[in-house]
C-alpha positions in Angstrom: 0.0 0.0 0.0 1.7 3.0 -0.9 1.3 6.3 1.8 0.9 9.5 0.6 1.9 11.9 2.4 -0.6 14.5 4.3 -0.8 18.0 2.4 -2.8 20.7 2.1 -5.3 20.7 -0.8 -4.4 21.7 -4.1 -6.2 25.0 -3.9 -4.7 26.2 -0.4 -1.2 25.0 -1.1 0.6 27.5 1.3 -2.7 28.0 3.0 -0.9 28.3 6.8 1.0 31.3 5.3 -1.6 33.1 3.2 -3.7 33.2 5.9 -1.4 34.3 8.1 0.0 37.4 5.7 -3.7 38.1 5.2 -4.6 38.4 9.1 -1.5 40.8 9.2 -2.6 42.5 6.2 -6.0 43.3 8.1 -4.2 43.9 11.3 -2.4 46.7 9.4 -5.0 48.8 8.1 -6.6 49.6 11.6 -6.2 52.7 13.2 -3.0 52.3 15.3 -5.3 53.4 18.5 -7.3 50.3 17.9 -4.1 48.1 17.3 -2.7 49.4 20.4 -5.6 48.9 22.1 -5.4 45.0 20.7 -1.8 45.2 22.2 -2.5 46.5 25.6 -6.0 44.0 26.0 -4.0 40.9 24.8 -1.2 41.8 27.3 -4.2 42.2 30.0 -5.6 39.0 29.5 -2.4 36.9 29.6 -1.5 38.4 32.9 -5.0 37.9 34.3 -4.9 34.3 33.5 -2.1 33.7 35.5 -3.4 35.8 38.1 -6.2 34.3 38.8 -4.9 30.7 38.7 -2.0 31.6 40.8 -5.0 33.0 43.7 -6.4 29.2 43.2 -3.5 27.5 43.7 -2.2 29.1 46.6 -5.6 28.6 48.2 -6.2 25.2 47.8 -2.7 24.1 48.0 -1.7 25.6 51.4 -5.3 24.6 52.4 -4.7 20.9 51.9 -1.4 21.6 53.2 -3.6 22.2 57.0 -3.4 25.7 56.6 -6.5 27.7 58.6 -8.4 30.3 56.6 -6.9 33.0 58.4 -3.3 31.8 57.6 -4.0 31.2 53.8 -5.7 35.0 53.9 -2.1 35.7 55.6 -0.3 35.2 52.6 -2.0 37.2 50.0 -1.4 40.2 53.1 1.6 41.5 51.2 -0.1 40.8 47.6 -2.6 43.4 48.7 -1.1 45.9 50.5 1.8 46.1 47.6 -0.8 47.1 45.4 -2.1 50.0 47.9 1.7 51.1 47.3 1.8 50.4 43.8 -1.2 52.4 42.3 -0.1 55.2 44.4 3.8 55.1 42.9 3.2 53.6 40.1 0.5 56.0 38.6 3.0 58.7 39.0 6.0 56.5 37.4 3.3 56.3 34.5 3.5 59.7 33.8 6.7 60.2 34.2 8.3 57.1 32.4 5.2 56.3 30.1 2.6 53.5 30.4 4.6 50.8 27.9 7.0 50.9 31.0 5.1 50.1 33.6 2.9 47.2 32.2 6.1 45.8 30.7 8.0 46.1 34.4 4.4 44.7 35.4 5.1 41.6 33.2 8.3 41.3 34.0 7.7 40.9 38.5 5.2 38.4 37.7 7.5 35.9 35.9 10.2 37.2 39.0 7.6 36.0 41.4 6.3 32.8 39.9 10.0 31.8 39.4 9.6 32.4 43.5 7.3 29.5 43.6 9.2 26.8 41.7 11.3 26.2 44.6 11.1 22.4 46.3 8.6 22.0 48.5 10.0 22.1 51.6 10.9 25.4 50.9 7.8 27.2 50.7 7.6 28.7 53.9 5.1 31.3 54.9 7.2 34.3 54.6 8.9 33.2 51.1 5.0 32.8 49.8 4.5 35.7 51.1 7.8 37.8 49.4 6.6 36.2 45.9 2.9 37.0 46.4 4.0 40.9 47.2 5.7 40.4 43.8 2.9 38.9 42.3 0.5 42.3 43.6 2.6 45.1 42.5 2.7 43.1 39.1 -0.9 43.4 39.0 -1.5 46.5 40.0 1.2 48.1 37.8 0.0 46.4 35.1 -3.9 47.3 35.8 -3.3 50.9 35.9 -1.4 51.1 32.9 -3.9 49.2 30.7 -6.9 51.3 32.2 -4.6 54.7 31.8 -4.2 53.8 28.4 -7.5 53.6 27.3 -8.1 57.2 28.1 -4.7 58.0 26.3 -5.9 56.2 23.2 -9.2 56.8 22.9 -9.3 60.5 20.5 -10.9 63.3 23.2 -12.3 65.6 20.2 -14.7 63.0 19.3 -19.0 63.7 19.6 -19.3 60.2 21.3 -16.1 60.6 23.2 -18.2 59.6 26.5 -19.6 56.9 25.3 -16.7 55.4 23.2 -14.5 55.7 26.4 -17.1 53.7 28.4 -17.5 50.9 25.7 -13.9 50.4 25.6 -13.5 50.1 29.7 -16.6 48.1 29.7 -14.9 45.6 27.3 -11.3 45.7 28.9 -12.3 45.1 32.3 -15.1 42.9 31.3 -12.6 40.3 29.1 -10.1 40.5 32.1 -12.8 39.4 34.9 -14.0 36.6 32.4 -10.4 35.4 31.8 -9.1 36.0 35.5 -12.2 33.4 36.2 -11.0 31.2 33.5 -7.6 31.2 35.2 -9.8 29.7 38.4 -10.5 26.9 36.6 -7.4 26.5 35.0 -5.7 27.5 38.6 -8.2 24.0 40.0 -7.5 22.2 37.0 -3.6 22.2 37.2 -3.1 21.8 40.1 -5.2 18.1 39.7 -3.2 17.3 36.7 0.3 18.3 37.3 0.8 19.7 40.7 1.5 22.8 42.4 4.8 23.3 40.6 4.3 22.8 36.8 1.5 24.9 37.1 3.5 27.5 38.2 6.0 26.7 35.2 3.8 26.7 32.7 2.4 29.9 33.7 6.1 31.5 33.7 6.7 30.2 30.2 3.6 31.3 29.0 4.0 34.9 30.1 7.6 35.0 29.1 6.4 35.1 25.4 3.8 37.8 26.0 6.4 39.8 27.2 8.8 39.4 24.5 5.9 40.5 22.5 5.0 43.4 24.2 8.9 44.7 24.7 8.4 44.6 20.9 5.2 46.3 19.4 3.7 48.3 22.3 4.2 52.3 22.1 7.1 53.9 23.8 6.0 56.8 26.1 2.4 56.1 26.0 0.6 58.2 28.3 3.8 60.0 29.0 3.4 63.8 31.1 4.7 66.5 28.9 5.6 68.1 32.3 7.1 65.7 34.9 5.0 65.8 38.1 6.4 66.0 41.5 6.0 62.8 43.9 4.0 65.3 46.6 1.4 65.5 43.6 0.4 61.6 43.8 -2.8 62.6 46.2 -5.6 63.1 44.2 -7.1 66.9 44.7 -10.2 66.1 43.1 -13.2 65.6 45.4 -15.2 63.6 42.6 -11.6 61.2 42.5 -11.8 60.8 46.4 -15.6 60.1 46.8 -15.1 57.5 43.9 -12.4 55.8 45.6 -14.0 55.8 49.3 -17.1 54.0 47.6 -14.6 52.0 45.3 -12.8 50.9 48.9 -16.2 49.7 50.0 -17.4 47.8 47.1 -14.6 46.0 46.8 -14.1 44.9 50.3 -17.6 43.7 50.6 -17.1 41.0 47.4 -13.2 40.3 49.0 -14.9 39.5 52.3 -16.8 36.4 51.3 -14.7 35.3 47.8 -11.6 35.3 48.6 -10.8 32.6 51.4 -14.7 32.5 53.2 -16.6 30.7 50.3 -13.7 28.1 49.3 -13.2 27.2 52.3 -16.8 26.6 53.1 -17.7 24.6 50.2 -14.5 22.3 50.6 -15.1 21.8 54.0 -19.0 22.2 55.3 -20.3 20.5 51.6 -17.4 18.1 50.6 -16.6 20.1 47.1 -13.2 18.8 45.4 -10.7 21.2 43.8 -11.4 21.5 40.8 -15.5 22.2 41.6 -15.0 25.0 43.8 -12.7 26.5 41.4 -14.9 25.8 38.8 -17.8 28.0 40.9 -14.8 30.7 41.3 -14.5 30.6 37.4 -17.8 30.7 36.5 -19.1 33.6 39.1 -16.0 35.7 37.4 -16.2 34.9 34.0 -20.1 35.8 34.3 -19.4 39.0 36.2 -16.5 39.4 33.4 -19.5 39.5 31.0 -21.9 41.5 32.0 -19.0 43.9 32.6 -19.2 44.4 29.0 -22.9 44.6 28.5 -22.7 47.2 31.5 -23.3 50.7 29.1 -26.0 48.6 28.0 -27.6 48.1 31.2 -27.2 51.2 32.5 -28.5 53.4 29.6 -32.1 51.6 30.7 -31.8 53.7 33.5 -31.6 57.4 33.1 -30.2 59.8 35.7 -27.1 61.7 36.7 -23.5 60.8 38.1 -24.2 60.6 41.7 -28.1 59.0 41.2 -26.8 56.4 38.9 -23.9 55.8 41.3 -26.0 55.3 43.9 -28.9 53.4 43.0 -26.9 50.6 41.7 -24.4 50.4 44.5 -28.2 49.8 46.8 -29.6 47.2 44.5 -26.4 45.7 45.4 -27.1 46.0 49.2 -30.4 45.0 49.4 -29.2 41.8 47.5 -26.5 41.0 50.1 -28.8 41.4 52.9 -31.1 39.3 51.8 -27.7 36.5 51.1 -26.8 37.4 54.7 -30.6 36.0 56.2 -30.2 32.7 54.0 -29.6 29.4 55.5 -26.6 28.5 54.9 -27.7 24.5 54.4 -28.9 25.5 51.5 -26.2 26.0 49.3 -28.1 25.5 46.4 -29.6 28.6 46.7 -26.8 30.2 48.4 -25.2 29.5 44.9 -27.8 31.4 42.9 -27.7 34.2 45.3 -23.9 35.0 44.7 -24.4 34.5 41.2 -27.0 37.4 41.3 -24.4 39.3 43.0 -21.8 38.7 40.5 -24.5 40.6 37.9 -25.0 43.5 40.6 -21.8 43.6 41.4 -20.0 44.0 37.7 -22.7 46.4 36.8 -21.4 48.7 39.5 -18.0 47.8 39.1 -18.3 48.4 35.0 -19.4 51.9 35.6 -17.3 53.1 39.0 -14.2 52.2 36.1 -15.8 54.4 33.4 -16.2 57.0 35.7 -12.6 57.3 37.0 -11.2 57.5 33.5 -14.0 60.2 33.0 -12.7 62.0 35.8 -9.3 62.3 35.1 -6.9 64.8 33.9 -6.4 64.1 30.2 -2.7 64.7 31.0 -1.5 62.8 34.0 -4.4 59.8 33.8 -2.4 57.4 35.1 -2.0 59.7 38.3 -5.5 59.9 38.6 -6.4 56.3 38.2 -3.3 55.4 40.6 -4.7 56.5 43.5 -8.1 55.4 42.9 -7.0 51.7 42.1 -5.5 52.4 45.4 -8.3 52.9 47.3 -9.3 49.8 45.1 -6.2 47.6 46.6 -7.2 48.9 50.3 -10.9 47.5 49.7 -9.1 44.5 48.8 -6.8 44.1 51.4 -9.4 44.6 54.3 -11.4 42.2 52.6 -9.1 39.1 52.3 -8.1 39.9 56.1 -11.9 40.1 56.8 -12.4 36.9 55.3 -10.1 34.5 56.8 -10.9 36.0 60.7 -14.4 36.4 60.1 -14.9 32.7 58.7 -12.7 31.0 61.7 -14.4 33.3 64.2 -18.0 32.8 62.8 -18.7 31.5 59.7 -19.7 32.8 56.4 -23.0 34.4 57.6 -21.0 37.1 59.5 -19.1 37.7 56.5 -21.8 38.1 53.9 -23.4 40.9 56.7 -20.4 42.3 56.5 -20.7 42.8 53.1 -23.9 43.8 53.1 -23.1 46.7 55.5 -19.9 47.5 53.1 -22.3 48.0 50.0 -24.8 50.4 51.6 -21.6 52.2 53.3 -20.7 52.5 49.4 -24.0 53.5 48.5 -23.8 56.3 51.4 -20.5 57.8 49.9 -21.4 57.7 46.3 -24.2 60.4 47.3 -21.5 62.9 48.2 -20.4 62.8 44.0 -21.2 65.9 42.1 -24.3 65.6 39.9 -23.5 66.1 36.5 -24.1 63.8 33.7 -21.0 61.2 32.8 
């Protein structure tokens, strides 16, 4: 029997190639904005796969290692309070250095810190997790507010729709990034099953090395760049719409950090008998939906007309009243208590969505990345107070007290977002 070797049909011979030249071709012709955008959102997702997976695996590692709650939320301490530090510093190094800097620096302390983890088992203490999962937060954070900074830089200002553009584009950045950072759950649950704790963490390196190699290559030097170098003093934000936003950005985010982060895990594993790779299959799916409706969200929010501070507002109660009515279910029921934070997820993005539009509407047209620095640092602080919350709260009383927690953090954020000035967005 004679073989005959495999080959493309006789009417795509060189098919791999022409298609190829003809995707760059395409790529081309776009507007550099948009192919910059394509840049920075590509560079977005990789990172947010890894980060997500990374949270996974540390959790349900040092979990079945016999760590409590509270010592698992212990080591993401340093991951969080980095990134208060971060957005603050970084925001100004943005603008002084330009924004292809500090995403590629971002990059760059995320392969440092997963290189951390590699190590043999035995040397995986508490403090050397710790160390790589500071890394692992100012990675995320510089590498946040340089993609969201970005989008202002990029997006032309003299436009009619310039409003509305900007909030389509933020809608589908940070909606893609939730979905993907709860596809790196799964994948965070999934490799850890199939090859363990340490070639997930390689693969994830190697996987990120590329993208950087890539980025180093074709993303804009000096993007977002200050014409005028700002002094370190001017890092504070003097805007009063800026600090109202981020005192009800602190809150919103706590009251979701409180319950996700180490409370619900935990609780499922333990109190219900879920395996690894289901609970971070819930994870995934409750962040890749809220990652969706993320970029529905200037959908969703045009059905409901009103100014800044009423829009602000009324979503962040809808929010409350949803949590409150979490906190008084039985927690035996964890069907329903499912479907409950699932609901929350859709709340939650919506108000999420639009708090990130509104930041980037706020800020100075020259210095963005200032602006949205210290804002993702009142971000980072929600976040920080939440993973602490969550691993105390849970050991001292379960995961009721932490979902009235969050309820009370959402109608504190509700409270705050009344103090905005009322003017449309």
């Amino acid at each position: 029997m004679q073989i005959v070797p495999l080959s493309w049909p006789a009417w795509s011979v060189g098919s791999p190639l022409v298609v190829a030249e003809s995707l760059l071709g395409k790529l081309r012709v776009l507007p550099f904005e948009v192919r910059q955008y394509m840049l920075i959102t590509g560079n977005y997702w990789a990172f947010t796969v890894t980060d997500g997976a990374l949270r996974m695996l540390v959790v349900m590692y040092f979990h079945q290692l016999g760590y409590s709650p509270l010592e698992i939320a212990m080591l993401f301490l340093f991951y969080e309070a980095f990134g208060v530090v971060t957005n603050l510093v970084g925001g100004w190094l943005g603008a002084r250095l330009g924004l292809n800097r500090t995403m590629n620096v971002g990059l760059g302390l995320q392969i440092v810190a997963l290189a951390m983890l590699m190590v043999p088992a035995g040397m995986l203490t508490v403090v050397w997790v710790m160390a790589a999962q500071a890394l692992s937060g100012i990675a995320k954070d510089l590498n946040k507010m340089s993609a969201k900074s970005a989008v202002k830089v990029l997006v032309p200002a003299d436009s009619a729709n310039a409003n509305s553009a900007l909030y389509r584009w933020i809608a589908m950045l940070t909606g893609s990034k939730n979905a993907l950072k709860g596809l790196g759950f799964f994948v965070g649950g999934v490799l850890l099953t199939l090859i363990g704790f340490r070639g997930a963490v390689v693969a994830m390196a190697v996987m990120l090395s590329a993208v950087l190699l890539l980025s180093l290559w074709r993303l804009k030097a000096d993007l977002g760049k200050q014409k005028v170098k700002p002094k370190f003093s001017e890092i504070f934000s003097k805007s009063r719409a800026i600090n109202v936003l981020s005192a009800a950005r602190f809150c919103l985010f706590a009251s979701r950090d409180v319950w996700f982060v180490v409370a619900l895990p935990v609780f499922l594993y333990d109190q219900h008998g879920w395996s690894h790779w289901t609970v971070g299959g819930l994870l995934a799916a409750w962040i890749i939906g809220y990652g969706g409706v993320q970029t529905q969200a200037p959908k969703l929010t045009a059905l409901l007309k009103g100014d800044a501070r009423t829009m602000t507002a009324g979503w962040a109660a809808a929010l409350a009243v949803l949590a409150t009515l979490l906190a008084l279910l039985p927690l035996a029921q964890v069907g329903w208590l499912v479907v409950g934070l699932l609901a929350f997820g859709v709340l939650f993005a919506v108000n999420s969505s639009w708090h990130s539009y509104l930041i980037v509407h706020y800020a100075r047209a020259d210095g963005v990345s200032m602006d949205v620095g210290f804002y993702y640092m009142a971000n980072a602080m929600g976040r920080l107070v939440g993973t602490l919350l969550s691993g105390w709260l849970y050991m001292a009383y379960g995961l009721s007290a932490c979902l009235w927690v969050a309820a009370g953090l959402v109608a504190a954020s509700a409270i705050m977002a009344l103090a905005l000035p009322k003017q449309a967005a």
